[in-house]
C-alpha positions in Angstrom: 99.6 86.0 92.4 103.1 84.7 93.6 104.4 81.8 92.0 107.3 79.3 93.8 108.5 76.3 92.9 108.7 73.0 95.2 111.7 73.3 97.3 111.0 77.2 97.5 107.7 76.0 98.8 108.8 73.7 101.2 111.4 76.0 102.7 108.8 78.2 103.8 106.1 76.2 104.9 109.7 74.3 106.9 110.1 77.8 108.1 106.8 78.5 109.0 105.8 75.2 110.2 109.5 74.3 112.2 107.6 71.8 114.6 105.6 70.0 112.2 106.9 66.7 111.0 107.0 67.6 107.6 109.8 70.1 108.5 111.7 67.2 109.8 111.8 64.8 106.8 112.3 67.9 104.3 114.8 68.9 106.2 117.0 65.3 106.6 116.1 65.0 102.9 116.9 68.3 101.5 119.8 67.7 99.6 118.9 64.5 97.5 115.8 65.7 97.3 117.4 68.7 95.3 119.3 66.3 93.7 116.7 64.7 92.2 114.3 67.4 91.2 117.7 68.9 89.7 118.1 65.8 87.4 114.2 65.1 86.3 114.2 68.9 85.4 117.2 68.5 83.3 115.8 65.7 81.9 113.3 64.9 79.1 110.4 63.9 81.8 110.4 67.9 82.8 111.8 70.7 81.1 114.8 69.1 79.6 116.2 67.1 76.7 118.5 64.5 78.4 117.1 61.1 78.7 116.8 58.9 81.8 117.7 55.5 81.9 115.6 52.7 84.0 118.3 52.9 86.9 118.4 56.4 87.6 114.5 56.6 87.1 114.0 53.8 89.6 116.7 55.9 92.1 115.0 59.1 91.5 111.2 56.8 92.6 112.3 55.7 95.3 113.6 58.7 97.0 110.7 60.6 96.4 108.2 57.5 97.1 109.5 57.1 100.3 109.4 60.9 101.2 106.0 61.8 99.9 104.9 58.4 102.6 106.9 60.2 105.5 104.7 62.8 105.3 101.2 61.5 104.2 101.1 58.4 105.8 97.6 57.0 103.6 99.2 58.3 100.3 98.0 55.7 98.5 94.0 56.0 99.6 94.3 59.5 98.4 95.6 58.2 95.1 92.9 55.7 94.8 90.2 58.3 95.5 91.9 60.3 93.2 92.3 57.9 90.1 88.3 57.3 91.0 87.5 60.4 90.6 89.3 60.9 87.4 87.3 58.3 86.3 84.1 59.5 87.3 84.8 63.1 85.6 86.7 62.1 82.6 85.3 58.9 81.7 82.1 59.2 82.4 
């Protein structure tokens, strides 16, 4: 099995997918994208120990809100099935 991580994945599906609209948005967004993913992994909501105030949290939200609704459109249905199903299976 071959393991990447989330920009390494979204570089190749941009590179194999160069006309898909995904490609577009990653690719406009790359770099505070990065910058983001950088700072939660450094932080204590990932793999780090620094801590992340409200502000930066909120920043961090919004950037990644808005790009995971560029690219699924109905992101929130897909939640909502999703937190039903979790229900279903976990609480019985």
């Amino acid at each position: 099995m071959i393991e990447v991580g989330l920009i390494e994945g979204f570089e190749i599906l941009s590179y194999l997918n160069e006309k898909h609209h995904m490609t577009d948005e990653y690719v406009t967004k790359k770099d505070v994208l990065k910058k983001c993913l950088r700072y939660r992994n450094l932080s204590i909501l990932a793999h780090g120990t620094n801590p992340i105030n409200k502000h930066d949290y909120d920043l961090m939200e919004g950037v990644t809100k808005a790009f995971i609704e560029s690219i699924v459109p109905d992101v929130d249905n897909h939640l909502k099935k999703m937190e039903h199903l979790f229900d279903v299976l976990v609480l019985g």
